[in-house]
N, C-alpha and C positions, 0 to 999 in steps of 0.2 A: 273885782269880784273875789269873794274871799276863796281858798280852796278847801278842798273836802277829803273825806278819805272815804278808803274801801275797805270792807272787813276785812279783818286777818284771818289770813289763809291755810290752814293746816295742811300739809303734805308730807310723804316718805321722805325718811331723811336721803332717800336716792336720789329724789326729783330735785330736793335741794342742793344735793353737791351737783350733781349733772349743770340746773340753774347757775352756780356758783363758777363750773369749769366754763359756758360759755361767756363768761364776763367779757369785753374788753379790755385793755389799760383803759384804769380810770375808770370805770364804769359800776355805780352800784348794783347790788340788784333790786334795788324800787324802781332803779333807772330802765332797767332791763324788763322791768317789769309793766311798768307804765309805759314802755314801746311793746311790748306786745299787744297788751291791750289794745293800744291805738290801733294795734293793727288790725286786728280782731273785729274790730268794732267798722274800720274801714271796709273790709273785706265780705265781713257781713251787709254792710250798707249795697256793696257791689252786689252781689248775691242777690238781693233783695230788689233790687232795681233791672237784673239779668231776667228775675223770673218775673217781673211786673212787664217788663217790654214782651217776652213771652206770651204772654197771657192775652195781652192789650193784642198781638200781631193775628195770634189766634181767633181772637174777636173779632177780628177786624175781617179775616178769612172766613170765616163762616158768614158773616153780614153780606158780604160780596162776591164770596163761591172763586175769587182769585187766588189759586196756590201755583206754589213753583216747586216743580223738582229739586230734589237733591242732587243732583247732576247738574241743573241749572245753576244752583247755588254755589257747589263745588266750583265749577266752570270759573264764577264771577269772581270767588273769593281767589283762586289761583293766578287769574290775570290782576287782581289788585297788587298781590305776592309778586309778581313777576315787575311788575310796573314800579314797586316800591324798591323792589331791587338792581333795579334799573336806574331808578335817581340815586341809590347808593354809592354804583360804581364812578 
C-alpha cells in the first residue's frame, strides 16, 4: 500500500520547541508525531467502544428491569483487585 500524508500543521513556535525538547535520541519529530497520533486514534477507538458497551448495558437494563448497586459492583471489583494481587505476590 503506498503511503500518504497529513496536512501540514501550523502551531506556536512554543508548541514546537516544547514538541522539539520531548524528542528522544534519535527520534524525529514526524516520528513523534506519527505515535501520537496512533495514540490518539487508539485511545479514541477505546473511548468509543467504553461508551458503546455503556449504552448496549443500559439497554439491556431497562429491557430486563436487572440493576445492581454501586456497592455491589464496588464489592466485585475489589475482590477481583484483591485476587489479582494475590496471584501477584
Amino acid at each position: 500500500m503506498k503511503s500518504a500524508t497529513l496536512p501540514a500543521l501550523r502551531v506556536s513556535p512554543q508548541l514546537r520547541a516544547s514538541a522539539e525538547q520531548a524528542l528522544r535520541p534519535d527520534e524525529t519529530l514526524s516520528q513523534l508525531m506519527q505515535a501520537s497520533l496512533e495514540q490518539f486514534i487508539a485511545q479514541r477507538a477505546a473511548e468509543d467502544a467504553f461508551i458503546a458497551r455503556g449504552l448496549r448495558s443500559a439497554q439491556t437494563a431497562r429491557e430486563t428491569q436487572v440493576y445492581f448497586s454501586a456497592e455491589s459492583v464496588l464489592d466485585e471489583l475489589k475482590g477481583k483487585l484483591a485476587q489479582a494481587k494475590s496471584s501477584q505476590a
